[in-house]
C-alpha positions in Angstrom: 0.0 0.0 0.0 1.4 3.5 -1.3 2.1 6.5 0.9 -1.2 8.2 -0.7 -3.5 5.0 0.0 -2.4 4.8 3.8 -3.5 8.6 3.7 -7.2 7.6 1.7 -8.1 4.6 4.2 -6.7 6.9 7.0 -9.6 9.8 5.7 -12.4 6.9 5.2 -11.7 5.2 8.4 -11.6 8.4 10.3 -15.0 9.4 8.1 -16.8 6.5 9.3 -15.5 6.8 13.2 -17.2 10.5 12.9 -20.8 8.7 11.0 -21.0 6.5 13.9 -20.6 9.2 16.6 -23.2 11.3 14.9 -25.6 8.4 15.1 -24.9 7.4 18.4 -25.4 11.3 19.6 -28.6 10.7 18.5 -31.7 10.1 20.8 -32.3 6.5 21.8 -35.2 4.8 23.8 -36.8 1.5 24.6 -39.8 1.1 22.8 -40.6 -2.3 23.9 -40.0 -6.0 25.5 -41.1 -9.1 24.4 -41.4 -12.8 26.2 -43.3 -14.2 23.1 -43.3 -14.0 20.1 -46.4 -12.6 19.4 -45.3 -9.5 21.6 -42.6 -8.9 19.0 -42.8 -4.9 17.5 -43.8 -5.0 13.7 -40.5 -4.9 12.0 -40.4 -1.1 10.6 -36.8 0.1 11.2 -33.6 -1.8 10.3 -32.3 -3.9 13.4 -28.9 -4.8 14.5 -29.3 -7.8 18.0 -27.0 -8.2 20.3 -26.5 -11.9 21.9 -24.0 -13.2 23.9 -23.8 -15.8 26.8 -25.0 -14.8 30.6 -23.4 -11.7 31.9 -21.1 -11.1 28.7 -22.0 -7.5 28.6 -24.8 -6.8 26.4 -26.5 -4.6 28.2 -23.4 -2.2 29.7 -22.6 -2.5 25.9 -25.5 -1.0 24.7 -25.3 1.5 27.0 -21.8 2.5 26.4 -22.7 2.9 22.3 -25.8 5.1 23.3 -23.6 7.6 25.7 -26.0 6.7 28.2 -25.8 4.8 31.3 -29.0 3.3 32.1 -30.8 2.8 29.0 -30.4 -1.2 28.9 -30.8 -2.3 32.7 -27.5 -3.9 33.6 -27.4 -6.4 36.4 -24.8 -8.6 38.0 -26.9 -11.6 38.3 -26.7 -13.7 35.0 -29.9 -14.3 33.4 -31.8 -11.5 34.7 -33.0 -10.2 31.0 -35.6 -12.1 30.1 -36.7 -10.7 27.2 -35.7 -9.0 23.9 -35.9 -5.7 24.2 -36.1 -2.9 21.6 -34.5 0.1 21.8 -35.1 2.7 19.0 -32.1 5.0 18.0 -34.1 7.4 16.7 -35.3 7.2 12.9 -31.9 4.8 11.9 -31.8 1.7 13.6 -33.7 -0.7 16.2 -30.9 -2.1 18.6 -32.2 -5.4 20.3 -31.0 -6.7 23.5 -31.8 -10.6 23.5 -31.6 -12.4 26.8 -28.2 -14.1 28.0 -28.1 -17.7 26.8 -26.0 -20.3 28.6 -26.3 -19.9 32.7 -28.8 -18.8 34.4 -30.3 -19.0 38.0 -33.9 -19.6 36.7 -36.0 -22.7 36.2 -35.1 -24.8 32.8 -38.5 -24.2 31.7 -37.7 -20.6 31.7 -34.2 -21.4 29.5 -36.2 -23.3 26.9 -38.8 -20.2 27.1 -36.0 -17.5 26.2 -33.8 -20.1 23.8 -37.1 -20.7 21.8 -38.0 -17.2 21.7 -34.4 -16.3 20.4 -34.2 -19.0 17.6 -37.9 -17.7 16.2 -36.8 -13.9 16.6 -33.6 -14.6 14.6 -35.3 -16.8 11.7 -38.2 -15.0 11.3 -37.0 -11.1 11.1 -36.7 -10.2 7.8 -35.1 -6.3 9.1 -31.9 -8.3 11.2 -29.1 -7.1 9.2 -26.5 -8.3 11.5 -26.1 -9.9 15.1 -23.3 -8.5 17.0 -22.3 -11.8 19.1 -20.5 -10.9 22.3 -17.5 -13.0 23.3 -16.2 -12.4 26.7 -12.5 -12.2 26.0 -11.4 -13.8 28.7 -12.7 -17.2 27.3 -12.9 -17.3 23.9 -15.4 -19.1 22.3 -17.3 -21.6 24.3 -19.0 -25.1 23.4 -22.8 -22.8 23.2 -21.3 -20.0 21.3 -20.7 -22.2 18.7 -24.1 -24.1 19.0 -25.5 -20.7 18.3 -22.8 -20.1 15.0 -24.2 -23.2 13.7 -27.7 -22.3 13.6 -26.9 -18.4 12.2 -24.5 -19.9 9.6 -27.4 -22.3 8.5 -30.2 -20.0 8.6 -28.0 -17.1 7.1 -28.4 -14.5 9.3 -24.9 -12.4 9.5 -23.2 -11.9 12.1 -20.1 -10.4 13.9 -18.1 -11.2 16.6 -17.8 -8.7 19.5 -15.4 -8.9 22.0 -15.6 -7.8 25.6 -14.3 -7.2 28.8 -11.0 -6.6 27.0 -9.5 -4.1 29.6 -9.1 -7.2 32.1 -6.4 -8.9 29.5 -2.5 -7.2 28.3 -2.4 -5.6 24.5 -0.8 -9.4 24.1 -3.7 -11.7 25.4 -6.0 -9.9 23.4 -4.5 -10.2 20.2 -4.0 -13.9 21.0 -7.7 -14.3 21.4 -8.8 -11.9 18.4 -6.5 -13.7 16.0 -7.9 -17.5 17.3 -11.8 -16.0 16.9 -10.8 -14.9 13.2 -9.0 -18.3 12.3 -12.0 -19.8 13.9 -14.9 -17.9 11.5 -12.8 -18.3 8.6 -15.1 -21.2 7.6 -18.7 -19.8 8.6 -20.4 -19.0 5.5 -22.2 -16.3 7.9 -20.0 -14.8 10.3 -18.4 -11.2 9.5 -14.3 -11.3 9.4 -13.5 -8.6 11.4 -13.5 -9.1 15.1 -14.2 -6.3 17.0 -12.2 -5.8 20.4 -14.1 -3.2 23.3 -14.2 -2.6 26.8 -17.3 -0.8 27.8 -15.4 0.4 30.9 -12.0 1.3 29.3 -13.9 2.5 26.2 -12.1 0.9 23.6 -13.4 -0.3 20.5 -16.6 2.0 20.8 -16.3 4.0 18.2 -15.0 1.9 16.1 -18.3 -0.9 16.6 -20.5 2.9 16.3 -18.8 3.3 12.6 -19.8 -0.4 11.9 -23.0 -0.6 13.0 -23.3 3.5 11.4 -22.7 1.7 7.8 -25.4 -0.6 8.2 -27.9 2.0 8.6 -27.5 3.6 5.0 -28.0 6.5 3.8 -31.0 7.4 4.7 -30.1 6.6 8.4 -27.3 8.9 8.2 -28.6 11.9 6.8 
């Protein structure tokens, strides 16, 4: 790569980190919860999920990306959202929250309830452009992560691999991990090949997941 292409992806990329802000400045509410299906909100606005295994983060991370602190109720009990919830960014996208899969401290009845209620939300929204699936980085991708790869990469719903937590691990740990998730969604017809790295805490890799998530609004999201 030239001296003058460095200086053109250097333009773009810092084009896209400022898209993403803009979007994220704007306002952002939750406009509803579902524990069925038939409770889901007719789907108007493009909508980008977030899933991830118990306590992984999703709802701090959703907060962090909105600038606000307690849009997305955050709890230190795994398994305490248990349902999808919508939260409208305005006029651009629909972020969804889906509950935590993996461990829980409810009933089994209650973790087929939410796993049923996730696998009919994911095949059967035609406005999903992408899932953002959360990875504590810490662990690395577990046995039910990739049960849930399996079933995107067969019913073709994209998605991308989010990593969090990354302020508990050195600049080395987390390349470690971010290079094994890549080698690993080399083969999944579905998956995204950039990993993105964030700490909601440390703020890192914010504003870069903004300037993703900011291109798949479009145009008309961004004007």
């Amino acid at each position: 790569m030239t001296e003058r292409d460095d200086s053109a992806q250097a333009i773009s990329d810092e084009e896209a980190i400022e898209r993403g802000r803009l979007l994220f400045a704007r306002p952002c509410r939750f406009v509803a919860g579902a524990a069925r299906a038939d409770q889901l909100p007719p789907p108007e606005l493009t909508e980008v999920a977030f899933a991830g295994r118990s306590n992984v983060g999703k709802s701090t991370l959703v907060n962090a990306l909105t600038g606000q602190t307690a849009l997305a109720r955050v709890s230190r009990t795994p398994g305490r959202t248990q349902q999808i919830n919508f939260f409208r960014l305005d006029d651009a996208l629909m972020l969804v929250d889906l509950p935590g899969y993996g461990y829980a401290r409810v009933s089994k009845r209650a973790v087929a309830d939410w796993t049923r209620l996730i696998h009919d939300y994911l095949k059967g929204r035609p406005n999903l452009r992408r899932l953002c699936l959360l990875i504590d980085a810490r662990h690395g991708i577990k046995s039910v992560d990739t049960a849930l790869m399996d079933e995107l990469d067969d019913a073709a719903v994209s998605y991308q691999v989010v990593l969090t937590k990354a302020d508990a691990l050195s600049a080395d740990e987390i390349e470690a991990t971010r290079a094994g998730v890549a080698a690993a969604l080399v083969r999944r017809p579905a998956a995204h090949p950039e990993v993105i790295v964030t700490s909601a805490r440390a703020d890192i890799g914010i504003a870069a997941l903004r300037a993703a998530l900011a291109a798949l609004a479009g145009p008309d999201g961004l004007g």
